[in-house]
C-alpha positions as CSV (number, residue, x, y, z in Angstrom):
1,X,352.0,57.4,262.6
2,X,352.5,59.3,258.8
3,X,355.6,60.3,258.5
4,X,358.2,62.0,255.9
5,X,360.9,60.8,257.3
6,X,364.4,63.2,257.9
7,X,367.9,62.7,258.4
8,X,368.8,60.9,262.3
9,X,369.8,64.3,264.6
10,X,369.7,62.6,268.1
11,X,367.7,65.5,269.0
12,X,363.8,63.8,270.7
13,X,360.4,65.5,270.9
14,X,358.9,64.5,274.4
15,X,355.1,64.3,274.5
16,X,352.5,64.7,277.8
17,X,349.7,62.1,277.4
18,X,346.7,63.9,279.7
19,X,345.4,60.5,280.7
20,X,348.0,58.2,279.3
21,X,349.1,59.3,282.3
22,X,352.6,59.3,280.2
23,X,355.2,60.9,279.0
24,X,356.2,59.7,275.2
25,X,359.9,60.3,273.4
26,X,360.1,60.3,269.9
27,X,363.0,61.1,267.5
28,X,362.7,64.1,266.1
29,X,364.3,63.5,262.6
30,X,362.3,60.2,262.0
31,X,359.4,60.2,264.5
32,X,360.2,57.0,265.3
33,X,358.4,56.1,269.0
34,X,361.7,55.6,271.5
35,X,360.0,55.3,274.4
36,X,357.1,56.2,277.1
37,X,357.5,56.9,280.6
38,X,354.8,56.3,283.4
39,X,353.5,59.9,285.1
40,X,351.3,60.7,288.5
41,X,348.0,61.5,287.1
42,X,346.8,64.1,284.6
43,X,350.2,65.6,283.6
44,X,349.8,68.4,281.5
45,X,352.7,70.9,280.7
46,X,356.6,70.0,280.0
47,X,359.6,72.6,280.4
48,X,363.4,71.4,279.0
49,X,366.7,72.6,281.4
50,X,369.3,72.3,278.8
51,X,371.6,72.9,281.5
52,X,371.0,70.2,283.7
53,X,369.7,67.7,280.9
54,X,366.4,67.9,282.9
55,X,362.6,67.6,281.7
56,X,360.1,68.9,284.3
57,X,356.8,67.6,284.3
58,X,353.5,69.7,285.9
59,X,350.4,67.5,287.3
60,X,347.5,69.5,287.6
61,X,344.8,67.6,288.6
62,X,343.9,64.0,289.9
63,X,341.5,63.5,287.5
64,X,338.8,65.7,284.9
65,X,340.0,69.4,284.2
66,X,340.0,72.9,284.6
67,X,336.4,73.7,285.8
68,X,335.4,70.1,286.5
69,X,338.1,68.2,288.2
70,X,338.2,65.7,291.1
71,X,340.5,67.6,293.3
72,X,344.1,69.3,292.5
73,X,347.4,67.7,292.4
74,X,350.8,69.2,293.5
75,X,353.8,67.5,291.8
76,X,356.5,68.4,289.7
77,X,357.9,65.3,287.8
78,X,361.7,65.1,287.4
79,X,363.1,63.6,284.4
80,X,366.6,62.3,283.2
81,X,366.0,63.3,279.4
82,X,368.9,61.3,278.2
83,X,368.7,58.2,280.3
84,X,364.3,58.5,280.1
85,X,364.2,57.9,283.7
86,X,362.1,59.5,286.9
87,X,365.1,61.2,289.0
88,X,362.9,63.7,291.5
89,X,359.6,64.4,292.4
90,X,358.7,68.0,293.6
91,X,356.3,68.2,296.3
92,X,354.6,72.2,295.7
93,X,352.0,72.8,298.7
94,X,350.5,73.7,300.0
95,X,350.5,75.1,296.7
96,X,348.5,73.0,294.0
97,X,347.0,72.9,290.4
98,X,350.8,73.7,288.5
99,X,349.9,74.6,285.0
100,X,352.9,77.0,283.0
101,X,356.2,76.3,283.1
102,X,359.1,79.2,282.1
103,X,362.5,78.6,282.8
104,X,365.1,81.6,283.2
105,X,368.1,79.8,282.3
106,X,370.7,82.8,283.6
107,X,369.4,82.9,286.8
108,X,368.7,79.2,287.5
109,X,365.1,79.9,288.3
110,X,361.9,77.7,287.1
111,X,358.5,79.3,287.1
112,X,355.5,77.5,287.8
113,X,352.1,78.6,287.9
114,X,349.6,77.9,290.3
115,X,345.9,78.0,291.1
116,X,344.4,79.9,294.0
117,X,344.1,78.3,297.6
118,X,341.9,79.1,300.6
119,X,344.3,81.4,301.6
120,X,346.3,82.9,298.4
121,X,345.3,83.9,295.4
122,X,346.9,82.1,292.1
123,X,350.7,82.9,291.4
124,X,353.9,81.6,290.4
125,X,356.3,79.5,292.5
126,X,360.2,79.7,292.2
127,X,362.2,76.9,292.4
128,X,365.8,76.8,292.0
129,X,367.1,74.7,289.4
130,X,370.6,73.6,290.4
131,X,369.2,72.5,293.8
132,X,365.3,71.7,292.8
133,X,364.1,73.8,296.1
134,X,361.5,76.1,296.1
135,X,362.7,79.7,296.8
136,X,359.9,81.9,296.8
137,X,356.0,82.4,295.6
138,X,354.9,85.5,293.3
139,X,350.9,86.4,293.6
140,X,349.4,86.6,290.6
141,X,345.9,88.4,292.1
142,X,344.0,85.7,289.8
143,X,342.3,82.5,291.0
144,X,343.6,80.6,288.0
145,X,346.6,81.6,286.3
146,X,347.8,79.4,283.8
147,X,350.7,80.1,281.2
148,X,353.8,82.1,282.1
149,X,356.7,83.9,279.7
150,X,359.0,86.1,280.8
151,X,361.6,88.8,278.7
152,X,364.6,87.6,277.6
153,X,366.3,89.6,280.1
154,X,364.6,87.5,282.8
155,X,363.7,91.0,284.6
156,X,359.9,91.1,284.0
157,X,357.2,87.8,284.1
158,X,353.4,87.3,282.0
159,X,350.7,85.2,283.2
160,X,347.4,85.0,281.3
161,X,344.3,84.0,284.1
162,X,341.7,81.3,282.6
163,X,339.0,83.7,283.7
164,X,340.1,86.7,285.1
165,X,339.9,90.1,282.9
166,X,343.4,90.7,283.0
167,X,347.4,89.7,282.2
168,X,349.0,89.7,285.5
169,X,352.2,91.5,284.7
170,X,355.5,90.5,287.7
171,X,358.9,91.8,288.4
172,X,361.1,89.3,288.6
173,X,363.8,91.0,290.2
174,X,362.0,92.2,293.2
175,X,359.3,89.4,292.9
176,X,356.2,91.2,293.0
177,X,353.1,91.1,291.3
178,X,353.0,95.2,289.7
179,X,349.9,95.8,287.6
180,X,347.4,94.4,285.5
181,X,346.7,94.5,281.3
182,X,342.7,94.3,280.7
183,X,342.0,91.5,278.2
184,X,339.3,88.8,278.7
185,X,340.2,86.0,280.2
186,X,343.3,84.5,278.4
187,X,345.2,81.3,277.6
188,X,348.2,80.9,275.2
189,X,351.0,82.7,275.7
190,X,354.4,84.1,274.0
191,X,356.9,87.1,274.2
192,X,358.4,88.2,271.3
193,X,362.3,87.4,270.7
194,X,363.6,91.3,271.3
195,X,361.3,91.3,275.0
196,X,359.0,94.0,272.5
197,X,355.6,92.6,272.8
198,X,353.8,89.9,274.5
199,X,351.5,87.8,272.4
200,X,348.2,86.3,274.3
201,X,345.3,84.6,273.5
202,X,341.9,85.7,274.6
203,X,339.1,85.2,275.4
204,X,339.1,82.0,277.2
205,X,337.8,79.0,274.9
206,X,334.6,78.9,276.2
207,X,333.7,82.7,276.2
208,X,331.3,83.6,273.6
209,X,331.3,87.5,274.9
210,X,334.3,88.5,273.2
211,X,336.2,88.6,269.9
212,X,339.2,85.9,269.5
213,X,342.1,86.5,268.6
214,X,345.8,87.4,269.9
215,X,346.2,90.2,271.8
216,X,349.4,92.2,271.1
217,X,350.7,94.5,274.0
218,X,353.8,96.6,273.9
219,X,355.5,96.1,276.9
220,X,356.7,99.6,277.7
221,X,353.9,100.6,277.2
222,X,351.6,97.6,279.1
223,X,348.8,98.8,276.6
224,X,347.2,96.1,273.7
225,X,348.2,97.5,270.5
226,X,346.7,95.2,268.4
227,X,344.7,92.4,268.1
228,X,345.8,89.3,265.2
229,X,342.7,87.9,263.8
230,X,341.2,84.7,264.5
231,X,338.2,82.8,263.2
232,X,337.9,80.6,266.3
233,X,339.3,80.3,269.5
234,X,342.8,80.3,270.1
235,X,344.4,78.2,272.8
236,X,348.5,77.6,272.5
237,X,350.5,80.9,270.7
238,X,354.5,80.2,270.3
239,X,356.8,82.5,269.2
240,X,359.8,81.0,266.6
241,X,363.2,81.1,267.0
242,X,362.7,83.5,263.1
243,X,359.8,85.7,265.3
244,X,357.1,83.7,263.7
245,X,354.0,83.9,265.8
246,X,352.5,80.2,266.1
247,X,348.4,79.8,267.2
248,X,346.8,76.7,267.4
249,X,342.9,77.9,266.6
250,X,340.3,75.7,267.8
251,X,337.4,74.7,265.1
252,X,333.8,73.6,266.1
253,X,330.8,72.3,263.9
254,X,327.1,73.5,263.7
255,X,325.9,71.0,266.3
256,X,326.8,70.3,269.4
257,X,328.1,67.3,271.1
258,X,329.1,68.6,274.6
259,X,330.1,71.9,275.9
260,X,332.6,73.0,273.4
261,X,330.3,72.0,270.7
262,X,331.4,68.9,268.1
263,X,334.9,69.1,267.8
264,X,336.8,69.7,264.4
265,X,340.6,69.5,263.1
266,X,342.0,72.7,264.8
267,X,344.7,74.8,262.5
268,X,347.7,76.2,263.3
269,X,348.0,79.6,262.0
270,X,351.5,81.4,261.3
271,X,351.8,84.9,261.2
272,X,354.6,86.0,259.6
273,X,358.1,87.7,261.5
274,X,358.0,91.5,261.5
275,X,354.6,92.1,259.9
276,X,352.6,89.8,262.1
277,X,350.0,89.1,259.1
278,X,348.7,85.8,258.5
279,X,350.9,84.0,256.4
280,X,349.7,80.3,256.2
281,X,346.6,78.3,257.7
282,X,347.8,74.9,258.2
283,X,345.5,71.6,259.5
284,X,346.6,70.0,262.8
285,X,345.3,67.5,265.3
286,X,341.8,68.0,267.1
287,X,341.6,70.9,270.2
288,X,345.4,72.1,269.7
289,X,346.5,72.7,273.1
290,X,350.5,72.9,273.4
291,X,353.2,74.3,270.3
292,X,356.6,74.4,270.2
293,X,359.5,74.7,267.6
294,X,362.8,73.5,267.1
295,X,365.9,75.8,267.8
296,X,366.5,76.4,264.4
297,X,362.5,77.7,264.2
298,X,362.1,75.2,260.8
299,X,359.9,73.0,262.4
300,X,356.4,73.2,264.6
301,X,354.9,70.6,266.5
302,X,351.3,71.1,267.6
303,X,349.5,69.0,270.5
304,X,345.8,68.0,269.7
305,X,344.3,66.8,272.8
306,X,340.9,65.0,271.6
307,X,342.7,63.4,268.8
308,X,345.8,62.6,270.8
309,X,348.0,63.1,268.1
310,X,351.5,65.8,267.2
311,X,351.0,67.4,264.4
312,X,354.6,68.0,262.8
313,X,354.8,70.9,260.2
314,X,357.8,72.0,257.8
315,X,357.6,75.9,258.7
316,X,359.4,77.3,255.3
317,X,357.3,74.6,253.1
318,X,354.4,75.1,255.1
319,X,353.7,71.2,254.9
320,X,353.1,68.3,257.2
321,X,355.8,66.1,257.6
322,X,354.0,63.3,260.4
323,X,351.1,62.7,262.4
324,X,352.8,61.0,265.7
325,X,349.8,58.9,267.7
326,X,350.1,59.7,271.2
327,X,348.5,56.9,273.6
328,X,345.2,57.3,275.9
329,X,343.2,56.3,278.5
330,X,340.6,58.5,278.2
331,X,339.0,61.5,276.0
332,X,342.3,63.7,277.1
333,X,345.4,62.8,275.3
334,X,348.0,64.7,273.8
335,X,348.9,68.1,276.0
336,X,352.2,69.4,276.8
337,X,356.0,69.2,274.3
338,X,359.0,70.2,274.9
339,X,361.9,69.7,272.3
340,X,365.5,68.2,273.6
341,X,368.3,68.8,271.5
342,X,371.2,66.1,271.6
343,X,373.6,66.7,274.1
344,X,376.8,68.5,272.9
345,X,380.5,66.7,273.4
């Protein structure tokens, strides 16, 4: 680890190691490594409950990934984030392949996205938080839907599909699946803080048809309004808690060394609150797959998955303050975050 260090908060960063398979705490004033937690196989995604101290866990796959995977998992790790410890594990099927994680906090309610089975399509399963039961399932009308955001108001739901031509577009309230936005097929995903627009990336990583970049669509409208430039693809966007947009862009060489091509440092672009235009390019870790911020919106932390490391970047400075390491098993490392405040007396 590189680190600048910063004054002790309490507050931790938790980390997804794809084929650690772990989940690793650090402190997110002085990066210091606190401690990593055993998972099931190939977790991926993390979502904080600040109301119940909780850190939910997705595994997605028993091994490989999406595309080329040795059969789909169906668990939903439950964590103690202040003791570190395993407290639940949530059995989803016959539902399987969890991906996105969104939590309405006024109405209790975690989201969960979902891939296709023999007899659904892809959509979002509802589990209650206070109780940890699952209370409903959502069709998404894509065989692979994979992030989720919903309005602050909790009334309306997002979910970009991996390869489907469309953003599935829910109403919470009624759970139903209403319509559908035509993009390529997407990944990242944000909304912005007034429930305005929804920011998602498209195409899909591996689409060579289409333009990249982030789409922005009004959401009274459900049309694209504008599209934020990219020079490669974009996998993880983030919104701020200042409405800075966060994308992690991936960056390739000339030749080719598998499927994606040879693998470069990705960067993590910021476009600025209001305007949307690009305001700073920054370096980060290889393949950036997961960003978040802390609550104050200061500081970003980017997942790179092939290098396995967090990428921890000073916002207003537009500087790297540490490179946190992020232990493996295999190619797959570093995936989901989630940021834990301190508890409050």
């Amino acid at each position: 680890m590189t680190s600048t260090a910063r004054r002790t908060t309490g507050d931790q960063l938790a980390v997804v190691s794809q084929t650690g398979p772990t989940v690793t705490f650090f402190d997110a004033a002085t990066h210091e490594r606190l401690d990593v937690l055993p998972m099931p196989a190939q977790p991926h995604e993390l979502c904080f409950d600040p109301d119940h101290r909780l850190l939910y866990c997705a595994s997605t796959y028993r091994s490989g990934f999406y595309g080329a995977h040795q059969g789909r998992a169906h668990e939903l790790t439950v964590i103690d984030a202040d003791t570190r410890t395993v407290v639940d594990t949530l059995d989803l099927s016959p539902d399987h392949a969890p991906h996105g994680l969104a939590l309405d906090r006024a109405r209790a309610r975690l989201y969960v996205t979902v891939e296709a089975t023999e007899n659904e399509p892809g959509g979002i399963v509802v589990i209650d938080t206070p109780t940890r039961t699952r209370v409903g399932r959502i069709p998404a009308m894509a065989p692979g839907p994979h992030w989720f955001a919903l309005t602050p108001d909790g009334t309306r739901g997002y979910t970009t599909n991996k390869e489907a031509p469309f953003l599935s577009t829910i109403d919470l309230e009624r759970g139903e699946f209403t319509g559908r936005i035509e993009i390529p097929g997407s990944e990242g995903l944000a909304v912005s803080r007034d429930g305005r627009y929804v920011y998602a990336a498209a195409p899909k990583v591996d689409n060579a048809d289409a333009q990249p970049g982030i789409r922005v669509i009004d959401t009274r409208t459900a049309t694209v309004v504008r599209t934020l430039p990219a020079r490669g693809p974009v996998m993880p966007v983030h919104v701020t808690a200042t409405g800075a947009v966060l994308a992690g862009e991936i960056r390739t060489g000339a030749t080719t060394d598998g499927p994606l091509g040879r693998q470069l440092p990705g960067v993590l672009t910021v476009f600025a609150p209001d305007t949307l235009e690009p305001a700073a390019d920054i370096p980060v870790g290889v393949f950036p797959l997961t960003i978040t911020s802390s609550p104050d919106g200061s500081t970003a932390y980017v997942s790179g998955n092939l290098s396995s490391t967090v990428t921890v970047v000073d916002l207003p400075s537009r500087t790297v303050l540490a490179t946190l390491e992020v232990d493996r098993q295999d190619v797959s490392g570093a995936h989901g975050l989630a940021y834990i405040p301190a508890p409050t007396a």
